[in-house]
C-alpha positions as protocol buffer text, in pm:
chain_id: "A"
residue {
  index: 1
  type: UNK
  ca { x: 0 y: 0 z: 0 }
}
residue {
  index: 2
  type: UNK
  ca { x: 136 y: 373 z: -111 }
}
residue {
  index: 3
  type: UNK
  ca { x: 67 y: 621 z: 133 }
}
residue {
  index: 4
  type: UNK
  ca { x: 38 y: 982 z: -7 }
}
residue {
  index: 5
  type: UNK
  ca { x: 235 y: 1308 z: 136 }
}
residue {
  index: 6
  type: UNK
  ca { x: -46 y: 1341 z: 368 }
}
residue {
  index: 7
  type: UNK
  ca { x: -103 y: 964 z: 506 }
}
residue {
  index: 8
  type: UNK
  ca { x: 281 y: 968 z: 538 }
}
residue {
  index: 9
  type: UNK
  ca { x: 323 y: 1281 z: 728 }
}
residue {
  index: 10
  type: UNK
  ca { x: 47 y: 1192 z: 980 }
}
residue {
  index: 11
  type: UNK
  ca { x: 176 y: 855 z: 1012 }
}
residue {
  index: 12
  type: UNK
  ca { x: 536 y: 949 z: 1096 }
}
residue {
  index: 13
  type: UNK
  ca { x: 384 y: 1213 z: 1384 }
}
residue {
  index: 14
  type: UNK
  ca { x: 212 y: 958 z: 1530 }
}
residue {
  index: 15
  type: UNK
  ca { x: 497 y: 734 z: 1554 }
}
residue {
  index: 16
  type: UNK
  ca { x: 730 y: 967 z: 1680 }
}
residue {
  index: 17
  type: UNK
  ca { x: 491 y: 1084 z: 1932 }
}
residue {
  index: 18
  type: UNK
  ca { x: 468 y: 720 z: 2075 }
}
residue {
  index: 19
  type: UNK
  ca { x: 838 y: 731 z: 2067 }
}
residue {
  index: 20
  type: UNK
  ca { x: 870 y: 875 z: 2431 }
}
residue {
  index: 21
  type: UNK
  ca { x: 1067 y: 742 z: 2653 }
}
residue {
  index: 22
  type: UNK
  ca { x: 894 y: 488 z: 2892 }
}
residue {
  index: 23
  type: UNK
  ca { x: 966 y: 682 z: 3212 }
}
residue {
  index: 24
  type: UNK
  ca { x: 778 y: 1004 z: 3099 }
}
residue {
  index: 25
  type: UNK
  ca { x: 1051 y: 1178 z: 3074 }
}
residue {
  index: 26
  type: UNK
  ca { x: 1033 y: 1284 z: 2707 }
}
residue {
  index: 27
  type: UNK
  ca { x: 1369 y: 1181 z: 2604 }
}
residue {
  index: 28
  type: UNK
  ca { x: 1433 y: 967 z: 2324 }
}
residue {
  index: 29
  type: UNK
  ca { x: 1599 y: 662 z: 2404 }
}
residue {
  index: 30
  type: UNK
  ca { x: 1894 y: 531 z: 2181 }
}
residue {
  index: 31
  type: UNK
  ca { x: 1963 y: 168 z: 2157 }
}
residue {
  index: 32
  type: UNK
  ca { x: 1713 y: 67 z: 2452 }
}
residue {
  index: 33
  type: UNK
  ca { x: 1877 y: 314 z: 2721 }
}
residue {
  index: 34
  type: UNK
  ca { x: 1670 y: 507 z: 2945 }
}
residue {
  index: 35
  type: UNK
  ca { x: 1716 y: 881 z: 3004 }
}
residue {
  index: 36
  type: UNK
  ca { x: 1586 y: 980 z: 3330 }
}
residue {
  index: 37
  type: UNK
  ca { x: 1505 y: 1369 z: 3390 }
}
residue {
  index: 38
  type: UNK
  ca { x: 1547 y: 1412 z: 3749 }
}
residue {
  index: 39
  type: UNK
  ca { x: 1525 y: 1789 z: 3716 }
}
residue {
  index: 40
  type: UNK
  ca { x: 1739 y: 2123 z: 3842 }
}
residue {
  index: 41
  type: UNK
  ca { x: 2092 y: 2054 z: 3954 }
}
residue {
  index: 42
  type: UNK
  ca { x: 2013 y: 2324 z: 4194 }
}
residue {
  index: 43
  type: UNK
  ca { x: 1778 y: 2024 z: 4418 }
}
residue {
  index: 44
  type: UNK
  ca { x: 2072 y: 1818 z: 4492 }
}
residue {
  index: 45
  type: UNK
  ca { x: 2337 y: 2079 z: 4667 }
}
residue {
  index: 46
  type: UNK
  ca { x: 2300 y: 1912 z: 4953 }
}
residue {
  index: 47
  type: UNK
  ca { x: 2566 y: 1588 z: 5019 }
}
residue {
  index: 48
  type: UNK
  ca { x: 2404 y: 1255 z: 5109 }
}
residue {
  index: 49
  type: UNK
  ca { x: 2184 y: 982 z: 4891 }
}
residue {
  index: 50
  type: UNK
  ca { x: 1881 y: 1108 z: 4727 }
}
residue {
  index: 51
  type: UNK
  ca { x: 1621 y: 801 z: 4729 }
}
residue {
  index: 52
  type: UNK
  ca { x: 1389 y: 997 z: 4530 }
}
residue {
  index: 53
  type: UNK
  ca { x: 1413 y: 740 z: 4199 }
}
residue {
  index: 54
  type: UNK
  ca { x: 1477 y: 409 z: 4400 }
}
residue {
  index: 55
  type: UNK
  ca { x: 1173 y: 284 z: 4250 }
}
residue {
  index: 56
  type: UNK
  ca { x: 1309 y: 417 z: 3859 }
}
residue {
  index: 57
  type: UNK
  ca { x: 1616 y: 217 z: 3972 }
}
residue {
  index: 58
  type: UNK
  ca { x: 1903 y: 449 z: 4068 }
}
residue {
  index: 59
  type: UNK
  ca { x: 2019 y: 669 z: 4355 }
}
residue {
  index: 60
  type: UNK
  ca { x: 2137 y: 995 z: 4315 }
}
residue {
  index: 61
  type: UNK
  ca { x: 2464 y: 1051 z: 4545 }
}
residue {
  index: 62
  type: UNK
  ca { x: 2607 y: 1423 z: 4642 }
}
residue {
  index: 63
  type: UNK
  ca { x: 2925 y: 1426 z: 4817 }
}
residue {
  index: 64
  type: UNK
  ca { x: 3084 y: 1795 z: 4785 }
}
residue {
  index: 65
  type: UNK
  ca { x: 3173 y: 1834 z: 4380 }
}
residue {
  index: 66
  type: UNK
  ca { x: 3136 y: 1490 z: 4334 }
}
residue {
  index: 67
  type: UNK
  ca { x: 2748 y: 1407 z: 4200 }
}
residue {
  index: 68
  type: UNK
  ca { x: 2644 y: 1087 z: 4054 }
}
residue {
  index: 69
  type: UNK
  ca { x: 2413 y: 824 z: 4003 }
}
residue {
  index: 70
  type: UNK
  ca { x: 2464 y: 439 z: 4103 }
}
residue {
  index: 71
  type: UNK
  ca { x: 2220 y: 142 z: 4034 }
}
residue {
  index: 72
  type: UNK
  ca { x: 1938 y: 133 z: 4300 }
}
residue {
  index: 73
  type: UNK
  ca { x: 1943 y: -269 z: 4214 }
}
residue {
  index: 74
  type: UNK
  ca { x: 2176 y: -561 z: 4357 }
}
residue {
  index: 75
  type: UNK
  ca { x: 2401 y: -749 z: 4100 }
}
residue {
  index: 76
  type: UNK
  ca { x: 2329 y: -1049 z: 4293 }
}
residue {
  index: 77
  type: UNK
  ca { x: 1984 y: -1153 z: 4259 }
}
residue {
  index: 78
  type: UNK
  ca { x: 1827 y: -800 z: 4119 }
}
residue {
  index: 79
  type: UNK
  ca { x: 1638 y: -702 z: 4493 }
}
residue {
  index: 80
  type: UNK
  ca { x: 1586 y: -382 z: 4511 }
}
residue {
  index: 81
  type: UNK
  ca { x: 1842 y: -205 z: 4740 }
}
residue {
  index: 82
  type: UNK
  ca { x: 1809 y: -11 z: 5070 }
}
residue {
  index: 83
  type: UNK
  ca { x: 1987 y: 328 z: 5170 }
}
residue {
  index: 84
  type: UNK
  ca { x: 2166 y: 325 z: 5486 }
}
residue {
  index: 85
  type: UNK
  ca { x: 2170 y: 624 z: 5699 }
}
residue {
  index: 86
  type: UNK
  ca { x: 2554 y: 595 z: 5655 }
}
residue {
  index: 87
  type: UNK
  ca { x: 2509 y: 641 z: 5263 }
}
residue {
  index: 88
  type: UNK
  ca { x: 2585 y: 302 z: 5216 }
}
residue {
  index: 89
  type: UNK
  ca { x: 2360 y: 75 z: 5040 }
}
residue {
  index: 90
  type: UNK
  ca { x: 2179 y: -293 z: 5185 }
}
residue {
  index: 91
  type: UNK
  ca { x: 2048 y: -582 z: 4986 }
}
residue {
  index: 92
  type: UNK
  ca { x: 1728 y: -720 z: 5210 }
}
residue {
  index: 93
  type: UNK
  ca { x: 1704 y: -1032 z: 5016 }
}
residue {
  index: 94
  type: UNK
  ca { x: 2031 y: -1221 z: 5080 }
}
residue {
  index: 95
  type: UNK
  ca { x: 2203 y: -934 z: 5298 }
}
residue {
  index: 96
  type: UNK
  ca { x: 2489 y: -810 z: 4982 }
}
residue {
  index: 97
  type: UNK
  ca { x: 2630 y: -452 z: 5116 }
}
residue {
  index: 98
  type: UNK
  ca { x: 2786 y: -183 z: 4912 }
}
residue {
  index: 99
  type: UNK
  ca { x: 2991 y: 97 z: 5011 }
}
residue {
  index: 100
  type: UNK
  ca { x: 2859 y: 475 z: 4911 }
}
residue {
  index: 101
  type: UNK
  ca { x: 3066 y: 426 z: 4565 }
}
residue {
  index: 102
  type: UNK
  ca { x: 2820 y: 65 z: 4460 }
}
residue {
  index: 103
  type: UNK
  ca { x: 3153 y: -128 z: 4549 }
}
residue {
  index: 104
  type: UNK
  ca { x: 3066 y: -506 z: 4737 }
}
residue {
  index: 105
  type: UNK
  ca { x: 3151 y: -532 z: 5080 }
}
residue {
  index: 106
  type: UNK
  ca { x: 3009 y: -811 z: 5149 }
}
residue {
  index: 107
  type: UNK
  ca { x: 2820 y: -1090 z: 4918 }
}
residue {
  index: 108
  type: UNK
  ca { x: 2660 y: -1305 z: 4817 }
}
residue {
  index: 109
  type: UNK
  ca { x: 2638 y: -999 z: 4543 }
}
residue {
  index: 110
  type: UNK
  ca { x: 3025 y: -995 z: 4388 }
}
residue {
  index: 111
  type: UNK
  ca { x: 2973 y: -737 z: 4115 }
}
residue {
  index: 112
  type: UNK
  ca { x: 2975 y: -355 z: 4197 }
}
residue {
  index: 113
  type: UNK
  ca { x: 2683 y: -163 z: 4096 }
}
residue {
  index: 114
  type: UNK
  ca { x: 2669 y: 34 z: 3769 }
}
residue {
  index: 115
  type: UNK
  ca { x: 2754 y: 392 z: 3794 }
}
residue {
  index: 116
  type: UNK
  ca { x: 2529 y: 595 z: 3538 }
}
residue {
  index: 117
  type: UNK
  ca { x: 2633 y: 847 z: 3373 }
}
residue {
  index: 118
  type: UNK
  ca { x: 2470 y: 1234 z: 3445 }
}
residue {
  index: 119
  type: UNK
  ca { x: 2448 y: 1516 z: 3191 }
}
residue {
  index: 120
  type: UNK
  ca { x: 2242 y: 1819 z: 3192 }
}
residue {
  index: 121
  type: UNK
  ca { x: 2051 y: 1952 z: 2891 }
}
residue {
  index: 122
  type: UNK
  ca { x: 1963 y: 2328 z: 2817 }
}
residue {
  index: 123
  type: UNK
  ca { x: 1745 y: 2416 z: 3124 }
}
residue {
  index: 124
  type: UNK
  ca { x: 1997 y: 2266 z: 3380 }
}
residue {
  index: 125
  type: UNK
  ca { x: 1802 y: 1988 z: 3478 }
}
residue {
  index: 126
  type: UNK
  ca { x: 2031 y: 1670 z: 3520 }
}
residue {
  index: 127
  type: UNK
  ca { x: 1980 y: 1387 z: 3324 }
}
residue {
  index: 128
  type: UNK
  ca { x: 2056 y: 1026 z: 3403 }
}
residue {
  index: 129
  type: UNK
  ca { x: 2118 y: 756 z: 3148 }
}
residue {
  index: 130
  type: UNK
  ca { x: 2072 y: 398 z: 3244 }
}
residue {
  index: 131
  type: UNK
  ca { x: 2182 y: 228 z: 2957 }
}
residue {
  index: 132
  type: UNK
  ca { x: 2001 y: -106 z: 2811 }
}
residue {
  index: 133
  type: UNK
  ca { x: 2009 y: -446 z: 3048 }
}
């Protein structure tokens, strides 16, 4: 079936407009990654681990210039992690720690957690990519 200038030009809209990313977050995602938008830098001055997006998957971590983002999910069995009030992160599935970096401490778990990388677009909201599993 040919589609004419018109058919065409509505159908790509409507195709790109269900290309959102999943999250809501109105990035486009390249090769299955996610792009979070977890708005103004200006939220996060503070040091200590922001559990805001535990539930998207990551933590956000301030510790003076130092800002990033580590997986909010244990390499061992994929539980979803706990913050520790000493910024320190606890499996409560099978008990894997990780220091405030996502290294191990202590397993079962004996793979650090991802480390995402942050950007910020034109606004200066950060943006967190969580590439493809």
């Amino acid at each position: 079936m040919l589609l004419n200038r018109r058919q065409f030009l509505v159908a790509s809209t409507v195709f790109v407009a269900g290309c959102a990313a999943p999250d809501g977050s109105n990035h486009p995602s390249v090769d299955g990654e996610r792009i979070v938008n977890v708005g103004p830098a200006g939220q996060y001055l503070k040091d200590g681990v922001y559990t805001n997006y535990r539930n998207r998957g990551f933590f956000l971590i301030r510790r003076g210039a130092t800002f990033f983002a580590v997986s909010a999910i244990c390499t061992h069995r994929k539980c979803k992690l706990e913050a520790e009030p000493n910024q320190t992160f606890y499996c409560p599935c099978h008990g894997s720690t990780f220091d405030g970096n996502g290294k191990v401490t202590t397993g079962p778990a004996r793979h650090d957690l991802p480390v995402y990388e942050l950007s910020t677009d034109k606004k200066g909201n950060v943006l967190v990519t969580i590439p493809a599993a």
